[in-house]
C-alpha positions as CSV (number, residue, x, y, z in Angstrom):
1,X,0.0,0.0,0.0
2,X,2.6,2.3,0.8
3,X,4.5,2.0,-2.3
4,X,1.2,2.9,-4.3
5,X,0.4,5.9,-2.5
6,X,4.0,7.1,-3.0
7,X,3.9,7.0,-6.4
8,X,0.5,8.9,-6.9
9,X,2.1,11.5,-4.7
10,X,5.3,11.6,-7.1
11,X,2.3,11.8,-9.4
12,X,0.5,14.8,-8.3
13,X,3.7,16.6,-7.2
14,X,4.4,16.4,-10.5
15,X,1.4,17.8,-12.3
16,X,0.4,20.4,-9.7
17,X,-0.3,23.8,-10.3
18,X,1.1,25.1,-7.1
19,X,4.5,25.6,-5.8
20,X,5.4,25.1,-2.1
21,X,7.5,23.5,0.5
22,X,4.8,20.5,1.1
23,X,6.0,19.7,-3.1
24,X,9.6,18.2,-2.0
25,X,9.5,16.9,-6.0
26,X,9.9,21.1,-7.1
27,X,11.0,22.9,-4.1
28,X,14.9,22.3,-4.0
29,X,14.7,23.5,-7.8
30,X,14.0,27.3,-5.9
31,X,17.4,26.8,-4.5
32,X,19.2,27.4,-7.8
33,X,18.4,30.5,-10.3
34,X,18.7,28.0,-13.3
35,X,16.4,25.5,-11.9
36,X,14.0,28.3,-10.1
37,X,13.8,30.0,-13.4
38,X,12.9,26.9,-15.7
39,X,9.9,25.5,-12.9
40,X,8.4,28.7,-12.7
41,X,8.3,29.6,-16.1
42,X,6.6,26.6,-16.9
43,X,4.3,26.8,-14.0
44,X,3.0,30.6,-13.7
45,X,1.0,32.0,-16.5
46,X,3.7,34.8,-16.8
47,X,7.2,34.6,-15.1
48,X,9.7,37.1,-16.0
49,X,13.9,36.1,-16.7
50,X,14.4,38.4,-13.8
51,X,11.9,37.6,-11.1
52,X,13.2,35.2,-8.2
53,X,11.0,32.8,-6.5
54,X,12.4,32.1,-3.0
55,X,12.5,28.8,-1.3
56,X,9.7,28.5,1.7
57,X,7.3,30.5,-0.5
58,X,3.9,29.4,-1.5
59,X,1.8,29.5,-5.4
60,X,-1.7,28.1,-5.4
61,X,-2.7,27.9,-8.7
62,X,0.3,28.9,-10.4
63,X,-1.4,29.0,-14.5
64,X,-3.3,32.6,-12.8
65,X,-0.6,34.4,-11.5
66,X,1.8,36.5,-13.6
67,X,5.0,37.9,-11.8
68,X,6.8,41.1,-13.5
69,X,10.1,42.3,-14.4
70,X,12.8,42.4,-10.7
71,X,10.4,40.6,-8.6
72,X,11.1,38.5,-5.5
73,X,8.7,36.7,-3.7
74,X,10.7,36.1,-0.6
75,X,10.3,33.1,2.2
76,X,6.3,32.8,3.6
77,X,4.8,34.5,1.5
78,X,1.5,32.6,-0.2
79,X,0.5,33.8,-3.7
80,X,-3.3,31.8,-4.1
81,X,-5.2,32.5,-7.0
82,X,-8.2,30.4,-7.4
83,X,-8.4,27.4,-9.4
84,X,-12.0,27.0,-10.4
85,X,-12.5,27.4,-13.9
86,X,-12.9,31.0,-15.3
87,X,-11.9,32.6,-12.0
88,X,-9.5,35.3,-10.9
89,X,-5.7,35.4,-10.8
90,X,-2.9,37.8,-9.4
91,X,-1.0,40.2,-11.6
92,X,2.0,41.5,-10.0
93,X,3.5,44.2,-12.4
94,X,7.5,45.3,-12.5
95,X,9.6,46.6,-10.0
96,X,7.6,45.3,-7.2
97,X,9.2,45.2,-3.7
98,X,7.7,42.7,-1.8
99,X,8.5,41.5,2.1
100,X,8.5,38.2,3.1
101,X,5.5,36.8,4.5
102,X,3.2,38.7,2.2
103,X,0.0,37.0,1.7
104,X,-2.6,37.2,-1.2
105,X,-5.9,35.7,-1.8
106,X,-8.6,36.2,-4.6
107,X,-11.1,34.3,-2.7
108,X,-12.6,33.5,0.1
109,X,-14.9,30.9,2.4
110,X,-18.7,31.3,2.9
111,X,-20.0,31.8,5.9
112,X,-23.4,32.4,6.5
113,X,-25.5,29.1,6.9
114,X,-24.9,28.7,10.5
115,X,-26.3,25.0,10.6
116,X,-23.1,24.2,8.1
117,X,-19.4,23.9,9.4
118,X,-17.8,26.5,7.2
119,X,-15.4,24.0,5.2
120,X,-19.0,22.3,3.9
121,X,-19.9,26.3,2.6
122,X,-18.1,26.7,-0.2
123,X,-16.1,29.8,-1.9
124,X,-17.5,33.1,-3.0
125,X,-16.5,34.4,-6.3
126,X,-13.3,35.7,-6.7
127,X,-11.9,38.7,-7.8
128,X,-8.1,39.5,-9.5
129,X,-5.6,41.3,-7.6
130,X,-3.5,43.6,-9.1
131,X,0.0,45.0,-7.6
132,X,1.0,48.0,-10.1
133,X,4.6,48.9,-11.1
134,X,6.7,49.8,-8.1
135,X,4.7,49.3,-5.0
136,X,6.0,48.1,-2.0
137,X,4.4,45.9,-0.1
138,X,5.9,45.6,3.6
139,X,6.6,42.2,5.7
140,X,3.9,40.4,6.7
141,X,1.2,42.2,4.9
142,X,-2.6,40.3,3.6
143,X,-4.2,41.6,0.6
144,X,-7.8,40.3,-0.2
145,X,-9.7,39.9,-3.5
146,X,-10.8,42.1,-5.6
147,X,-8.0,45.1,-4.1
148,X,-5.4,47.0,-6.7
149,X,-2.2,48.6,-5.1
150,X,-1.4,51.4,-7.6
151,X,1.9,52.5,-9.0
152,X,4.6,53.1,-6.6
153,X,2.8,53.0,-3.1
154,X,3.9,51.8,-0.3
155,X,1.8,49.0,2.4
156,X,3.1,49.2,5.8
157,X,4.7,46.3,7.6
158,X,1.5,44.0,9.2
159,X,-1.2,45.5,7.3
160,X,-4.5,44.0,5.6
161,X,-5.5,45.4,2.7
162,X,-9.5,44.9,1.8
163,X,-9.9,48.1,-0.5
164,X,-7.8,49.1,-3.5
165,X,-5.2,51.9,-2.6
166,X,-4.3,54.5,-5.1
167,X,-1.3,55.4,-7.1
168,X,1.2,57.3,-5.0
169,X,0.0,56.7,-1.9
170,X,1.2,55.2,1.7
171,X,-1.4,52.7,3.8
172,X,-1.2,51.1,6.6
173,X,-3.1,49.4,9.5
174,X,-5.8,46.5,10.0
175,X,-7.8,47.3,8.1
176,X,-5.2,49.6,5.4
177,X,-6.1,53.2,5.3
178,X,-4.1,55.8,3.3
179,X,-1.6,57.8,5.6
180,X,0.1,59.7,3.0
181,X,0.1,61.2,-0.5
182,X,3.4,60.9,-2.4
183,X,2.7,62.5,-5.1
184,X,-0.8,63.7,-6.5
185,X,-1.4,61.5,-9.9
């Protein structure tokens, strides 16, 4: 028995659209560029020559998530784009700055039948999220569906972003708020 289910979980690791540490077949590829670079380009819809994908990160659904020009997804962070047919991905543009432990999600969990456990609920629809050219997004930050950062703003450390936050901007807090204007666009 053991030797069976070995081999259909050499299988799935295999043909899996996610990347991630619990996917021993792929992860040690992230610990060389050459090796990073070929996975990842075969695995996320887009994946530019210079983006790094760091060991210890996570891609759920890689096919829906399209990584720019000089981007690093560093250790913890979870990229999870939603693999239902016809649903949303994750666009990260060029020249994004990203901590580690950044989380992103394009969906999320129903939750209001209170005679069902909320795993037997379902998901909602989702909706893309979009990091424009140049943001930074700080440590540890959660951004939910549907939310745009715009062009070279700035998340704080720890925040969770639930709305979309302008061009040229600084946000921070639970939930984000905008702090600062950079520059008027």
């Amino acid at each position: 028995m053991f030797l069976k289910e070995f081999i259909d979980r050499i299988k799935f690791w295999k043909s899996c659209d996610r990347i991630g540490p619990e996917i021993p077949y792929t992860h040690w590829r992230l610990y060389f560029k050459s090796t990073m670079l070929k996975l990842c380009k075969r695995k996320f819809k887009f994946f530019d020559d210079t983006a790094e994908f760091r060991p210890f990160s996570y891609a759920i659904c890689c096919s829906k998530i399209h990584i720019g020009k000089r981007v690093v997804i560093r250790p913890g962070s979870l990229l999870e784009a939603d693999p239902r047919e016809g649903e949303k991905g994750i666009t990260i543009e060029d020249d994004v700055l990203l901590g580690p432990g950044v989380h992103i999600f394009v969906s999320d969990h129903f939750f209001n039948n209170s005679e069902l456990s909320i795993f037997d609920q379902g998901h909602g629809t989702s909706e893309e999220v979009v990091i424009k050219k140049g943001a930074w997004i700080g440590a540890n930050v959660i951004i939910l569906k549907g939310v745009t950062i715009g062009r070279n703003s700035v998340v704080g450390a720890g925040s969770v972003v639930t709305k979309s936050i302008p061009d040229f901007t600084v946000a921070a807090g639970n939930p984000a708020r905008i702090l600062k204007i950079i520059k008027e666009s």
